[in-house]
PLY file of the C-alpha trace (Angstrom):
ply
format ascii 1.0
element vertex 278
property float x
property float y
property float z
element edge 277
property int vertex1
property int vertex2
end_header
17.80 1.34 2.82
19.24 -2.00 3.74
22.07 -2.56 6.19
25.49 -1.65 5.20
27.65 -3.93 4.11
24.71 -6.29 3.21
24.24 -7.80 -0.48
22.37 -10.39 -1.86
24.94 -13.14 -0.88
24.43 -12.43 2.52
20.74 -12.21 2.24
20.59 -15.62 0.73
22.76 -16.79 3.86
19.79 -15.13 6.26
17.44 -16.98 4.26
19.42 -20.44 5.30
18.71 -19.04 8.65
15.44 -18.64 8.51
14.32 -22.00 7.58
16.61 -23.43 10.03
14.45 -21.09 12.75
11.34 -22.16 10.93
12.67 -25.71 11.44
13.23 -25.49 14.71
10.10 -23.72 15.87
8.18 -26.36 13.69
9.41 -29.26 16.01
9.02 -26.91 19.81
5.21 -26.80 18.57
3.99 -30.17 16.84
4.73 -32.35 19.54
1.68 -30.19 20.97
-0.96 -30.45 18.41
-4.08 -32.58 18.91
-2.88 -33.17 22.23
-5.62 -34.28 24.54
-5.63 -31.88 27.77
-3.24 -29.22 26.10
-4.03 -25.49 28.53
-4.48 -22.16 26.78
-4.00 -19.00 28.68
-6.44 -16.10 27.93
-4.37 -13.01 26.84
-7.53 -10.89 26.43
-9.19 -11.76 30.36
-7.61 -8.58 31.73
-8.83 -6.22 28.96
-12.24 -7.94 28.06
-10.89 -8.12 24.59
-12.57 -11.55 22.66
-11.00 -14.85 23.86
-6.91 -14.91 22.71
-5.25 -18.03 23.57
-1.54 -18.31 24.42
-0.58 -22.03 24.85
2.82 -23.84 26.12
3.31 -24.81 22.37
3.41 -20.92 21.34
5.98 -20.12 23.75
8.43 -23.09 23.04
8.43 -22.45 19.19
9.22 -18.63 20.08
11.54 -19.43 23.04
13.30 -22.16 20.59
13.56 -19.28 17.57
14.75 -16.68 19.88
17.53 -19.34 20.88
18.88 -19.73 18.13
19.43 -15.95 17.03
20.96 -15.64 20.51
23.76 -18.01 19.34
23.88 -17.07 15.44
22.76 -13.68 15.26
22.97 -11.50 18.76
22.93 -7.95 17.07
19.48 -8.54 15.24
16.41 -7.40 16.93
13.31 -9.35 17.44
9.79 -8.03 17.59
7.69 -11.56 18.91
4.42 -11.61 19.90
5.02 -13.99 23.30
8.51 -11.82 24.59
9.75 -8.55 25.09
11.11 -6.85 21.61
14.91 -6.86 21.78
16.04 -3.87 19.70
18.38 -4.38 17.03
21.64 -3.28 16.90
22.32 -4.59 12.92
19.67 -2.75 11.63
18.06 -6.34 10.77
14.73 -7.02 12.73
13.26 -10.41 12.85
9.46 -10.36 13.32
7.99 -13.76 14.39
4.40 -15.47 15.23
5.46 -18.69 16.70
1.63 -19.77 16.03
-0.41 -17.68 13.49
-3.28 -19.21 14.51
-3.75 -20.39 18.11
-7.50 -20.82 18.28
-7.47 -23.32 15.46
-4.26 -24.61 16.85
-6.32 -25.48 20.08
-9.15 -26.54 18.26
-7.19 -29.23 16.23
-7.35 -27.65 13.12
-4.41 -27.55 10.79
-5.22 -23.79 9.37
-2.37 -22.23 11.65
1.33 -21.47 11.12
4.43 -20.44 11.88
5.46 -16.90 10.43
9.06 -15.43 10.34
9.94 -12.29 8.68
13.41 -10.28 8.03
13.50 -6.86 8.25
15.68 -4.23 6.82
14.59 -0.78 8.63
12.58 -0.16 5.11
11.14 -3.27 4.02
10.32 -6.59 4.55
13.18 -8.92 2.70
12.12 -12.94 3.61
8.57 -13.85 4.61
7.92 -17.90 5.76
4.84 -18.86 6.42
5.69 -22.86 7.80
2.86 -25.71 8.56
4.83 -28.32 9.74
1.60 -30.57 10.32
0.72 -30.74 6.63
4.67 -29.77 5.82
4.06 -26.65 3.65
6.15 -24.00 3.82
5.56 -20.66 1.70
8.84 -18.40 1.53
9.90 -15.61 0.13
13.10 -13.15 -0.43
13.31 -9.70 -2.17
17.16 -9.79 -3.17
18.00 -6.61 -4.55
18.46 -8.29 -7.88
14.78 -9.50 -7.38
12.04 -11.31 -5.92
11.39 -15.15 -5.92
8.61 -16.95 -3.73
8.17 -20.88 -3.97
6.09 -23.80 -1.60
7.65 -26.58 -0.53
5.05 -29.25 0.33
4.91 -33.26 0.05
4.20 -32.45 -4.10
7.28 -30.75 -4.37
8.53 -27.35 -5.12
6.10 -24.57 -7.44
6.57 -21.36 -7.84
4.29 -18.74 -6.20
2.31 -16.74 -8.55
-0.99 -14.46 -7.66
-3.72 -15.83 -10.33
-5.13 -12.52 -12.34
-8.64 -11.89 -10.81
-10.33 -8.76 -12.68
-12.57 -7.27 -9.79
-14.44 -8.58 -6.56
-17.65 -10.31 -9.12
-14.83 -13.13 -9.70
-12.80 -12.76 -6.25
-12.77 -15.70 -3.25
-12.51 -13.53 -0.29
-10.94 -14.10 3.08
-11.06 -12.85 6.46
-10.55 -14.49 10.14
-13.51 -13.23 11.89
-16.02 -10.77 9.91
-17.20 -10.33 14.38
-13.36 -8.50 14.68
-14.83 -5.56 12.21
-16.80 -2.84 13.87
-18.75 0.52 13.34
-17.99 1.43 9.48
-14.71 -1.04 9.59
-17.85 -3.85 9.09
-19.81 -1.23 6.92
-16.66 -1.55 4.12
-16.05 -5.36 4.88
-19.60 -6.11 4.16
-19.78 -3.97 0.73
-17.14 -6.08 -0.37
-18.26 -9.40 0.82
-21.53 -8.78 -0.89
-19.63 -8.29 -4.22
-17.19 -10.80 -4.05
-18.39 -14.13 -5.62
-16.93 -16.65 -2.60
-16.50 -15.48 1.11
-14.78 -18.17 3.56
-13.63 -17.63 6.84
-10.95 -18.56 9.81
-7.97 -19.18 8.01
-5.85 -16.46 9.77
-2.10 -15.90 7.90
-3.10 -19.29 6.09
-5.22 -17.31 3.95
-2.68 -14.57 2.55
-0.15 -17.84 2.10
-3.17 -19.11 0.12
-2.93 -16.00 -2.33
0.29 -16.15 -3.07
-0.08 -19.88 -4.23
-3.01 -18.62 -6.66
-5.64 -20.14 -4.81
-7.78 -17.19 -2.78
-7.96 -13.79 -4.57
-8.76 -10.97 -1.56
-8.04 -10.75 2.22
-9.60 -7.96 4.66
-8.43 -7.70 8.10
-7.92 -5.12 10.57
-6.21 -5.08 14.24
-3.59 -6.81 13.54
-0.32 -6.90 14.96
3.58 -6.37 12.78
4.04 -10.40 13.74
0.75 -11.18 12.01
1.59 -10.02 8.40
5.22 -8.81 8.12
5.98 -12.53 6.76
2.85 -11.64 4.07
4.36 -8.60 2.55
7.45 -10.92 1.24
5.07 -13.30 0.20
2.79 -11.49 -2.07
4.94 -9.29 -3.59
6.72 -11.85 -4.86
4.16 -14.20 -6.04
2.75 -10.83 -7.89
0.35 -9.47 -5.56
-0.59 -6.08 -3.85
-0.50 -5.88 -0.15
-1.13 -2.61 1.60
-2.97 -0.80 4.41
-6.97 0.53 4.03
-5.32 3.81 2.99
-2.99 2.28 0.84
0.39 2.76 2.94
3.13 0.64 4.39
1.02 -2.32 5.96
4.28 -4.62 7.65
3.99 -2.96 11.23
0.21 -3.86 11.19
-3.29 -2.43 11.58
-5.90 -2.31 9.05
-4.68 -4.40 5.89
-5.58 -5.81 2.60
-4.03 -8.40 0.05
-5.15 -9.06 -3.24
-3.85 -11.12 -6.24
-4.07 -8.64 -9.17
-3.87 -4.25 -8.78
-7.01 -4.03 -10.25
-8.70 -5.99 -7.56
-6.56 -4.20 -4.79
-8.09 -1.03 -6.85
-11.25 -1.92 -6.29
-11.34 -3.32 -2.54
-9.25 -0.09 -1.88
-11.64 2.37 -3.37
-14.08 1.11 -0.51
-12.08 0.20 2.18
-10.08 3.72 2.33
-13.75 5.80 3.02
-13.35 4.27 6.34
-11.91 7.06 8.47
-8.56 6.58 10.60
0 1
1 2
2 3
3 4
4 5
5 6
6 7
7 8
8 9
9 10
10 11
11 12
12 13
13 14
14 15
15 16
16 17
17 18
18 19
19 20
20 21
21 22
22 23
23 24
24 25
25 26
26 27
27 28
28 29
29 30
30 31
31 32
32 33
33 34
34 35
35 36
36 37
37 38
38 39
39 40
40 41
41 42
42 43
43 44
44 45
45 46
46 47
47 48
48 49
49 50
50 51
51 52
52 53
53 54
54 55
55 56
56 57
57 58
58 59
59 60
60 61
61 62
62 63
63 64
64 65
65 66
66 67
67 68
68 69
69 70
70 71
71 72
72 73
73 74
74 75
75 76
76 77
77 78
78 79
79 80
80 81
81 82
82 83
83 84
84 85
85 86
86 87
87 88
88 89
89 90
90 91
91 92
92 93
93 94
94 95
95 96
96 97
97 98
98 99
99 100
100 101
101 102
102 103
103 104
104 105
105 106
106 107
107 108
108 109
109 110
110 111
111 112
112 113
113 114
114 115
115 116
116 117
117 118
118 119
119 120
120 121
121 122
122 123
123 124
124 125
125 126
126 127
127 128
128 129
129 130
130 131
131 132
132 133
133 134
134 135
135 136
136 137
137 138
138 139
139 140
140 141
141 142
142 143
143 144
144 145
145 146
146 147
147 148
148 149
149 150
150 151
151 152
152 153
153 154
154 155
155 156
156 157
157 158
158 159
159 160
160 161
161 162
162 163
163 164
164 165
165 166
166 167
167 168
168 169
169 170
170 171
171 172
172 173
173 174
174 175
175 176
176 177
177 178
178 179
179 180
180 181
181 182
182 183
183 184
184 185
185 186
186 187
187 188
188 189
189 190
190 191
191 192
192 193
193 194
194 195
195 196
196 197
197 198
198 199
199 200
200 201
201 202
202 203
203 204
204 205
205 206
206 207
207 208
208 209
209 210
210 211
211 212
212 213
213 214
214 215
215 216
216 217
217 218
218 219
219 220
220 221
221 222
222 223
223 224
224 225
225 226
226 227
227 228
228 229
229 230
230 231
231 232
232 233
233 234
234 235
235 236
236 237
237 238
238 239
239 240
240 241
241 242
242 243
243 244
244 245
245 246
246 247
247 248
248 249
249 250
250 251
251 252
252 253
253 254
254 255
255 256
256 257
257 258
258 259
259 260
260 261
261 262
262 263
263 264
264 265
265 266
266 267
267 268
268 269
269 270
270 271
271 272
272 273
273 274
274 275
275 276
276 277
């Protein structure tokens, strides 16, 4: 259930919010882009886990978001991937990525973002995912009266809308890194990549942004963290698409998931994805 006392008046006034948060993270973290010289930190050394890059750009947009929900919005918690979670007190939940994205962010290419997410205790409510280098944003609300998704980009404002994709023969898949499956996670991830008729790669939380706009039909990822797709469930479901774990379930907090454009192609990718075991 959603907060007490909150309706969809004051929902649309947390949306205001979170493009303003969006906004401001936007202009911590472009000033660093295709910088010459810019350090990454390696937040995987200590474990051994693959390369995972932390740079001074990440942790300005997050310290600049957390900033301003200090001033506007104390009571709300944040779950960020840079800070320590600050529990909420509201019942509201903001769950943020400063940079979806870092490696490409390092590697000067514009396939990362910025992803903010509201969250009532039961579901996801707004979903943003912001490129301020190529000034797209995606966004999302689920009012109680309904859903609406649109992008904002240099063309203007459309509408986000899955595009009807009948099984994986016609689907364009996506996935960040087919190296991040293992054991039978790759078994699955290959079954479907051999059916689907396009398989691209390294797009990160672009991709899923790219399937609510109508443009990729399937994404398969597992590992992740709650600030890598909560701002995706918004997203999809209101542009019309399924998002869900391997098994089906609740997919915001994270872990294995899968977003498709149409339920029958969701049916399909789930039928193999949920042999894998738990």
């Amino acid at each position: 259930m959603q907060p007490a006392g909150m309706d969809d008046t004051e929902l649309d006034q947390l949306l205001v919010l979170a493009q303003e948060l969006a906004d401001a993270a936007g202009a911590a973290a472009l000033p660093y882009f295709r910088r010459h010289g810019l350090a990454s930190d390696d937040k995987g050394a200590e474990s051994g886990a693959c390369f995972d890059p932390v740079t001074v750009a990440d942790r300005a947009a997050e310290r600049a978001i957390r900033d301003l929900l200090a001033e506007k919005r104390p009571r709300d918690g944040i779950f960020g991937e840079e800070e320590a979670h600050v529990e909420t007190r509201s019942g509201l939940t903001w769950v943020i990525d400063p940079i979806d994205g870092t490696r490409s962010f390092i590697s000067g290419v514009p396939l990362w973002g910025i992803l903010i997410a509201l969250d009532d205790g039961a579901r996801g409510r707004i979903g943003i995912f912001d490129q301020p280098y190529t000034r797209e944003r995606f966004t999302a609300i689920l009012r109680g009266s309904g859903a609406e998704g649109w992008l904002d980009s240099p063309a203007g404002r459309q509408k986000l809308q899955t595009r009807p994709c009948a099984g994986l023969a016609e689907a364009t898949l996506f996935t960040t890194d087919p190296l991040l499956f293992t054991g039978s996670e790759r078994d699955a991830f290959e079954t479907i990549r051999a059916r689907a008729r396009l398989t691209r790669y390294s797009a990160d939380g672009y991709a899923y942004a790219l399937l609510a706009a109508g443009h990729v039909d399937l994404v398969v990822e597992s590992g992740l963290e709650a600030f890598d797709v909560a701002a995706h469930v918004p997203l999809i479901t209101a542009a019309g698409g399924v998002i869900t774990g391997w098994q089906g379930e609740d997919c915001r907090w994270g872990g294995r998931v899968v977003a498709a454009g149409s339920p029958e192609l969701h049916a399909e990718a789930l039928k193999i994805l949920s042999q894998v075991p738990g």
